[in-house]
C-alpha positions as CSV (number, residue, x, y, z in Angstrom):
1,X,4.9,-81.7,133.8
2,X,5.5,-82.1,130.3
3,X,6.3,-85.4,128.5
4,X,8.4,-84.5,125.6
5,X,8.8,-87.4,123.2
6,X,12.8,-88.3,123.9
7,X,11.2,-88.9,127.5
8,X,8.4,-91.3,126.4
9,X,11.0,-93.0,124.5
10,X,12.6,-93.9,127.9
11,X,9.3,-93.9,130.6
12,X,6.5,-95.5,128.2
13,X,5.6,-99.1,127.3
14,X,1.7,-98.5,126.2
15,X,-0.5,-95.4,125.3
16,X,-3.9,-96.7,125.8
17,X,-6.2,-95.9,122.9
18,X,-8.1,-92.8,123.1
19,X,-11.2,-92.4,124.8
20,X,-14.4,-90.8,122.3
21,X,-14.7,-87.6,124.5
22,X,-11.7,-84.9,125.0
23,X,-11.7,-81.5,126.7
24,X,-12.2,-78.2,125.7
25,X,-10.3,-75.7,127.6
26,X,-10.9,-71.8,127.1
27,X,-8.5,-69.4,128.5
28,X,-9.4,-66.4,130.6
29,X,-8.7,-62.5,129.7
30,X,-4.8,-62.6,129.8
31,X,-2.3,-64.4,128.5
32,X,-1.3,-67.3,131.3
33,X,1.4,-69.4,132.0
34,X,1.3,-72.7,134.9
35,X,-2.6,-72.8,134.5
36,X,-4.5,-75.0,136.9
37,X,-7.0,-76.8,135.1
38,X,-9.6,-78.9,137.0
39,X,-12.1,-80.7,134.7
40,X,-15.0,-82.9,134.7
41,X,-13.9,-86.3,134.0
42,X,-15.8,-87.4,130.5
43,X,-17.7,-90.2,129.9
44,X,-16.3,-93.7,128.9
45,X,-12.6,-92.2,130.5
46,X,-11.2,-94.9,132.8
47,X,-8.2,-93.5,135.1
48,X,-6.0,-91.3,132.9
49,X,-2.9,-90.0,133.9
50,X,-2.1,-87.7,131.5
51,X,-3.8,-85.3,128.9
52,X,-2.6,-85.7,125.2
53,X,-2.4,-81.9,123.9
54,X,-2.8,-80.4,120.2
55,X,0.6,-81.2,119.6
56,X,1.1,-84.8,120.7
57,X,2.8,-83.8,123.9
58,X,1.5,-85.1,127.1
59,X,1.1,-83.6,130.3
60,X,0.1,-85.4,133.9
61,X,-2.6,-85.4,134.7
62,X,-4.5,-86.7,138.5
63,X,-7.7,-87.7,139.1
64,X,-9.7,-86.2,142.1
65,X,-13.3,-85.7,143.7
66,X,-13.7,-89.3,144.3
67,X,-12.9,-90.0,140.6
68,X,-15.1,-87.2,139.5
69,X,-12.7,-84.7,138.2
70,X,-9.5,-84.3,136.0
71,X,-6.6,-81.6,137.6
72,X,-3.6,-81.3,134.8
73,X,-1.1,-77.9,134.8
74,X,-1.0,-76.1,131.2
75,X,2.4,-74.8,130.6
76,X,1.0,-72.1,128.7
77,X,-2.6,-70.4,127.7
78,X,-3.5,-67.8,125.6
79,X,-6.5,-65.0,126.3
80,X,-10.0,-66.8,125.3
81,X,-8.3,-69.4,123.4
82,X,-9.6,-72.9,123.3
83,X,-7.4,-76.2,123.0
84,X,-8.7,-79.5,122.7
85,X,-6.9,-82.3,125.2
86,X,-7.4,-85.8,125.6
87,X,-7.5,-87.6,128.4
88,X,-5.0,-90.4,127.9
89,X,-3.6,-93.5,129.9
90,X,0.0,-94.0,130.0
91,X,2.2,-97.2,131.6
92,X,5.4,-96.1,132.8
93,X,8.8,-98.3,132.9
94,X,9.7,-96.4,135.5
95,X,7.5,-93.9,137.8
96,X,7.5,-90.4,136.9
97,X,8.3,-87.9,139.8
98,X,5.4,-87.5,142.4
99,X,4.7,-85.3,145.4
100,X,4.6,-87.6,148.5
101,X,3.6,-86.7,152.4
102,X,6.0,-87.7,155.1
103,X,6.2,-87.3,158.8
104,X,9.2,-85.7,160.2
105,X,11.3,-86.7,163.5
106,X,10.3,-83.1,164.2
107,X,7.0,-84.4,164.5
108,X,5.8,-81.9,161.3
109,X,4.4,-82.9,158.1
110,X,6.8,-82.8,154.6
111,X,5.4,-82.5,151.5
112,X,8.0,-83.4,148.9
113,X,8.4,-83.6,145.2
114,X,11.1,-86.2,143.9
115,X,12.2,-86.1,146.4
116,X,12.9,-82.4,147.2
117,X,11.3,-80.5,150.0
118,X,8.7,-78.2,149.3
119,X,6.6,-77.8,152.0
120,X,6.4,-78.4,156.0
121,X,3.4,-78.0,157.8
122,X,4.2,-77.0,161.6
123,X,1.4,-79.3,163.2
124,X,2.7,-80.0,166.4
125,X,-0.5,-80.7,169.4
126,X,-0.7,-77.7,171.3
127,X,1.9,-78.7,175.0
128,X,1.1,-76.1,177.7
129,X,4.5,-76.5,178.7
130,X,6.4,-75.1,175.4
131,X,3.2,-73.2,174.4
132,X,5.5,-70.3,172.4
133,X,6.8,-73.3,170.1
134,X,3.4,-74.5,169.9
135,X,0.6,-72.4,169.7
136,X,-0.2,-71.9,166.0
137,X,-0.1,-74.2,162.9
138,X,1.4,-72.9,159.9
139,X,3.4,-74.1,156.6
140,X,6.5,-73.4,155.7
141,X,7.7,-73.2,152.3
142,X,11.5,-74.3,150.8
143,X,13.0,-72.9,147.7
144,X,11.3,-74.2,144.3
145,X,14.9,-75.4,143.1
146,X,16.3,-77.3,145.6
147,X,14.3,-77.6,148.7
148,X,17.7,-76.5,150.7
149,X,16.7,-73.1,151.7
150,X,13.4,-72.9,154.1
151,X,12.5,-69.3,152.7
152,X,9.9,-68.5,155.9
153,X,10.6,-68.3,159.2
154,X,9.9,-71.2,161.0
155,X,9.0,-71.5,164.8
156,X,11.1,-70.3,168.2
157,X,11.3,-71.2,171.6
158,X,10.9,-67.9,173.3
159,X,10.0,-64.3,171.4
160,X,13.4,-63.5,171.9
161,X,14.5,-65.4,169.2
162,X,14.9,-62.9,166.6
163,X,12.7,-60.5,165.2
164,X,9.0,-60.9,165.7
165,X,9.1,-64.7,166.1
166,X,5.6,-65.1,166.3
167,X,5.3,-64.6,162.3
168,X,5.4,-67.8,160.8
169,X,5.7,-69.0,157.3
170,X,2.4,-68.9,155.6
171,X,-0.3,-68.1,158.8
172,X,-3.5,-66.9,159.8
173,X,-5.3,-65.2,162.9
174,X,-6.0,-62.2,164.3
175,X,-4.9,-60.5,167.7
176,X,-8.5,-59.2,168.4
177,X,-11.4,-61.8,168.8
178,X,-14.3,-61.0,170.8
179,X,-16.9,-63.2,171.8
180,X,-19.2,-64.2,174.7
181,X,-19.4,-61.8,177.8
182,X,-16.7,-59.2,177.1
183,X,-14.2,-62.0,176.4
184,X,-11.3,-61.8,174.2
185,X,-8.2,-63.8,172.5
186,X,-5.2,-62.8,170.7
187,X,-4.7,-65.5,168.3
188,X,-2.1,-63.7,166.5
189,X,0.5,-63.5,169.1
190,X,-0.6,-66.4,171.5
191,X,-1.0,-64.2,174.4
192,X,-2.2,-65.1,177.8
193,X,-2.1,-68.8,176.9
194,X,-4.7,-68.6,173.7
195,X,-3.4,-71.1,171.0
196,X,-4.9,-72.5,167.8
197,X,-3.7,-76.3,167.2
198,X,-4.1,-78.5,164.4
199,X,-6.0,-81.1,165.5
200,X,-6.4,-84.3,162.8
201,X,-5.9,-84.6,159.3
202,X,-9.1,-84.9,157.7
203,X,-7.7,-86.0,153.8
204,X,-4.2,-86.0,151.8
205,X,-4.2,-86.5,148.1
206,X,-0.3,-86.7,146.7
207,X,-0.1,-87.5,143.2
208,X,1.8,-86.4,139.7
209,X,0.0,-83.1,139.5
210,X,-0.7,-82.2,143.1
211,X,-0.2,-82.5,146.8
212,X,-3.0,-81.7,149.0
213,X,-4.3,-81.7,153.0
214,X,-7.3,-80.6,154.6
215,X,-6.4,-80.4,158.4
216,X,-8.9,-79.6,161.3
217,X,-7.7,-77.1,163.5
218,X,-9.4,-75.2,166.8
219,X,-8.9,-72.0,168.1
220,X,-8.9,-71.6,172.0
221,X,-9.4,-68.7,174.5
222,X,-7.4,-68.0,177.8
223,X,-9.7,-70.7,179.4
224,X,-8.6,-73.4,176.6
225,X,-12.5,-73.5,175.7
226,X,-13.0,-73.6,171.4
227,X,-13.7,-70.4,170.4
228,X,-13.8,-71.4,166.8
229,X,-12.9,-74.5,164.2
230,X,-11.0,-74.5,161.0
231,X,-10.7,-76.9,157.8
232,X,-7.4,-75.6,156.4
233,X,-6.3,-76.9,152.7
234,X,-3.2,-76.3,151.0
235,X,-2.7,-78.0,147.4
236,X,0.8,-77.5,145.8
237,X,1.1,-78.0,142.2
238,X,3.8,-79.4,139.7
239,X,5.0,-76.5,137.7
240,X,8.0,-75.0,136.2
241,X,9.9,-72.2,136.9
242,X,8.3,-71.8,140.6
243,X,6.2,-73.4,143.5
244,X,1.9,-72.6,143.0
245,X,0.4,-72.6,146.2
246,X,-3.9,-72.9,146.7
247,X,-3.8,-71.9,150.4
248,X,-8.1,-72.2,151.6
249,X,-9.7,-72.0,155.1
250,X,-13.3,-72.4,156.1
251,X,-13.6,-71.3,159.7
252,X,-16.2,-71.7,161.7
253,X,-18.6,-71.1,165.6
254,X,-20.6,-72.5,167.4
255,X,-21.2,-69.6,169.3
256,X,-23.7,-67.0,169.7
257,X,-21.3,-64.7,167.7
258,X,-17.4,-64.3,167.2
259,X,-16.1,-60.8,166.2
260,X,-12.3,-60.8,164.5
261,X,-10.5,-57.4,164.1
262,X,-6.8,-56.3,164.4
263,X,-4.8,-54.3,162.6
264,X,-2.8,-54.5,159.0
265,X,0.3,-55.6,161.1
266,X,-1.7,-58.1,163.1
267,X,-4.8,-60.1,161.5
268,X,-5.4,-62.0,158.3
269,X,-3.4,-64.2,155.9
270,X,0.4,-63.0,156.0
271,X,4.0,-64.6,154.4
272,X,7.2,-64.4,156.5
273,X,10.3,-64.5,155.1
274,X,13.4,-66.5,156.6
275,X,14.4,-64.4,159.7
276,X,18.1,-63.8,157.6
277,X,16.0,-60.9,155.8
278,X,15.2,-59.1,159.3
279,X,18.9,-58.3,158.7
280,X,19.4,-57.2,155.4
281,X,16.1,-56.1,154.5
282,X,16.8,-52.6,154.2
283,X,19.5,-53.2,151.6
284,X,17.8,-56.2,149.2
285,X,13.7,-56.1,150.1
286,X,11.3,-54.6,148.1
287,X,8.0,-55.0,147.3
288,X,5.6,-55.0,143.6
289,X,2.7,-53.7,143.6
290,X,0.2,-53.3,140.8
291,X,1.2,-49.8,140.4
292,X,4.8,-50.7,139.8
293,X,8.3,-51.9,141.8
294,X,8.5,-49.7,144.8
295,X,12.3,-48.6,146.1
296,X,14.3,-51.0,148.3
297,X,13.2,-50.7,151.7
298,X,10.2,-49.0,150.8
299,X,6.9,-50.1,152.8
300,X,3.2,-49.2,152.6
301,X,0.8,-50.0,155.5
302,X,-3.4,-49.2,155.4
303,X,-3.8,-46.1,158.9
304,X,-6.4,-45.2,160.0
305,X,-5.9,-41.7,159.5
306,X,-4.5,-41.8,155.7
307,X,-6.3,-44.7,154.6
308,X,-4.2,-44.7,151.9
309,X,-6.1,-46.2,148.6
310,X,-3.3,-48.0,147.6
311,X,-3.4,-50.2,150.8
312,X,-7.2,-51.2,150.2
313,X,-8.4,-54.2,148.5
314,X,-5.2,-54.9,146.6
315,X,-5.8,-57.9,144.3
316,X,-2.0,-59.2,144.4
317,X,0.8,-58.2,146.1
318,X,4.5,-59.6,146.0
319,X,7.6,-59.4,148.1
320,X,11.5,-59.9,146.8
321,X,13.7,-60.6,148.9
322,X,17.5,-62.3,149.6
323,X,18.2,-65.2,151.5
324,X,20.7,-67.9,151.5
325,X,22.8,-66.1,148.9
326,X,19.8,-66.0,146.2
327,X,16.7,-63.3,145.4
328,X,13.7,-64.6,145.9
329,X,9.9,-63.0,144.7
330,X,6.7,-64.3,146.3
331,X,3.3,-63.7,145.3
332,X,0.8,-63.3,147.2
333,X,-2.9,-63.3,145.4
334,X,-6.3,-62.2,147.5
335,X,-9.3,-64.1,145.8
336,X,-12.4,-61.3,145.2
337,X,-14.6,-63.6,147.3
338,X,-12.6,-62.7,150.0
339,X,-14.2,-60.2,152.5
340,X,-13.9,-56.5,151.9
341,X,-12.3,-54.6,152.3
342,X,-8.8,-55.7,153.0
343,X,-6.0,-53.7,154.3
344,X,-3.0,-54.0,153.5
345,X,0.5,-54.4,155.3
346,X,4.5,-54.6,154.1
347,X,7.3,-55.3,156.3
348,X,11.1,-54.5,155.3
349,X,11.9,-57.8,156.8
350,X,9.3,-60.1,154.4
351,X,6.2,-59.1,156.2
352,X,3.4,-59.0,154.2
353,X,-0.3,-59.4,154.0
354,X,-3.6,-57.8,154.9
355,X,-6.6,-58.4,157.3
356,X,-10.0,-57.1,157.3
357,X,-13.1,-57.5,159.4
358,X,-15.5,-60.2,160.0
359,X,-18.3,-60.5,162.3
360,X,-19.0,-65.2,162.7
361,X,-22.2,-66.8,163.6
362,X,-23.1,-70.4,163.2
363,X,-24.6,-69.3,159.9
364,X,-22.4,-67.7,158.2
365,X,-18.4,-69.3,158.9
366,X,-15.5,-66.9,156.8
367,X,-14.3,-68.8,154.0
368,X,-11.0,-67.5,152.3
369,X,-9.1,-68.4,149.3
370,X,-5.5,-67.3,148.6
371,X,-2.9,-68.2,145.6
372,X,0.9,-67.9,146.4
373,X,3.8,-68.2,144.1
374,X,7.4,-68.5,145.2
375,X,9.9,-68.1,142.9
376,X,13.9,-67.8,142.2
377,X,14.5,-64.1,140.8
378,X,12.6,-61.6,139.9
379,X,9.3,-60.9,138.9
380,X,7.1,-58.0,136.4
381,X,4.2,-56.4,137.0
382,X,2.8,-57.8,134.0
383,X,4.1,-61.6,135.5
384,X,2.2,-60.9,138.6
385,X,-1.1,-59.9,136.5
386,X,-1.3,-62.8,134.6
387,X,-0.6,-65.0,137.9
388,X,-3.6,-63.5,139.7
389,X,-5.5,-63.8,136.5
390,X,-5.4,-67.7,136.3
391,X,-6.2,-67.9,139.7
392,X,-9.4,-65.2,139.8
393,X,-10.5,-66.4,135.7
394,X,-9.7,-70.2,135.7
395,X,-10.2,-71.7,132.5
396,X,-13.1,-73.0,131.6
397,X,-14.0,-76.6,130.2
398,X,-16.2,-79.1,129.1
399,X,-16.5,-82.3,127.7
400,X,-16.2,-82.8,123.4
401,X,-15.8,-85.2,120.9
């Protein structure tokens, strides 16, 4: 967040002096806005919270990796250009706004800003008695102006409660996981009593800049034996015009071999969209692709037969939709480190997401990476490009005097 100098005026009492060593930042090949910048803290800095850019302005700053790193959010960046910041200290007569975790009487997990909801993480324990409620975590996001309007579809008592229930805000699984002596699990839909459950927070961080939790979470088989164990993170960052979500997972065995497969419609990383847009999807969704805006109601889904090219290994991917009377456009951004290749899946109801295949052993656990951005209105292809950009070329830094 930027500190413009009427603001100061009114939040500062002291700007420390200026430590010898600033930081170079060096855009990546586009032109970004809202870039994530995660330094090395320099030498002789002693807990900044801000940066002091080229023009006197100040922006947050947080401190991170046990004191070893700098995160700050540049409003705006330029291809291959290099800026010179300065970690600074600043005392506040009154606190600036913060992201803050908070347990819910729901028993879920809010992450707010200021004071205004932006996101809930479903992490209710796993209760064999209201297992449809309870059988996956996931995260729902709130609209990035108010935090009124939960913009994903949340959990349901029974699958009859609306359409396709069982897709929930941002989620992962599959609905084809092989393992063991012909045994299988359908993590996806929670069939035949399999369930994934959060199981302990492992670390929150909730600062100026960011708000971040790693959770532990265990996927089960019919039998309730682990099949497989997750460290989730999700960091949301303070920026304007929109909510930036890092969404990461390391999963993991510790058997002999776990095979995950599905289908576009079933497997992967997936965003649903509030359960209003199952009704008026066909009049207000569409969906922008990297080859343009597609027509309302329009859908493209990776078969097996067509294998269409445009499905395969799409680097971002973004739905708009309507809900609570206002258009919404979410990106969704698949990291190249991801596994190939990916197939995608769109849904006229706010749907969308792809899956791919992955064979686990104890050696070699599937770690994923995903950036989503949820904004009010709507979005360019050129927007989109430059959001996947900061996220695939981060800027690069080091430490100068």
């Amino acid at each position: 967040m930027i500190r413009t100098l009427p603001a100061l005026a009114l939040l500062l009492t002291l700007t420390t002096p200026a430590p010898a060593q600033k930081i170079a930042v060096t855009g990546g090949k586009l032109d970004d806005t809202n870039v994530v910048v995660t330094a090395k803290l320099p030498a002789g800095t002693t807990a900044p919270n801000a940066v002091t850019l080229p023009d006197g302005l100040h922006t947050a700053a947080q401190v991170t990796d046990d004191g070893k790193a700098l995160v700050f959010v540049l409003p705006k960046l330029k291809a291959g250009e290099t800026i010179d910041v300065r970690p600074t200290t600043l005392n506040y007569v009154k606190a600036p706004p913060q992201f803050k975790f908070s347990d819910e009487k729901t028993g879920t997990t809010l992450l707010a800003f200021d004071g205004r909801k932006v996101l809930q993480y479903f992490n209710l324990p796993h209760d064999p008695k209201d297992h449809y409620y309870t059988f996956k975590p996931f995260h729902n996001v709130y609209d990035p102006a108010t935090g009124r309007t939960m913009l994903t579809n949340t959990s349901a008592k029974t699958d009859k409660d609306g359409q396709f229930p069982h897709h929930r805000g941002l989620f992962f699984g599959f609905n084809k996981v092989t393992y063991g002596d012909k045994q299988s699990a359908d993590i996806w839909h929670g069939t035949n009593n399999v369930f994934s459950q959060h199981d302990k927070m492992l670390a929150t961080e909730a600062g100026e800049v960011f708000g971040r939790h790693r959770s532990a979470i265990s996927w089960h088989g019919k039998d309730g034996s682990a099949i497989a164990n997750e460290e989730r993170e999700v960091t949301v960052y303070a920026t304007t015009g929109g909510t930036l979500i890092d969404w990461s997972t390391v999963l993991s065995t510790k058997l002999d071999k776990v095979k995950l497969d599905g289908d576009p419609q079933h497997a992967g990383f997936h965003f649903r969209a509030n359960q209003e847009v199952s009704k008026n999807g066909k009049e207000n969704t569409y969906y922008l692709r990297p080859d343009g805006q597609g027509k309302i109601g329009e859908t493209r889904n990776w078969e097996l037969k067509s294998k269409d090219e445009k499905t395969i290994n799409l680097p971002w991917n973004a739905c708009s939709f309507v809900t609570g009377g206002k258009r919404y456009t979410v990106v969704r951004v698949n990291h190249p480190d991801n596994p190939k290749e990916t197939r995608g899946s769109e849904r006229d109801y706010g749907r969308f997401g792809d899956y791919f295949e992955y064979e686990l052993t104890p050696t070699k656990p599937l770690k994923l990476k995903y950036r989503v951005w949820v904004q009010e209105g709507e979005m360019t292809v050129a927007g989109c490009k430059s959001l996947a950009d900061a996220f695939v070329n981060p800027p690069e830094t080091k430490a100068t005097k």
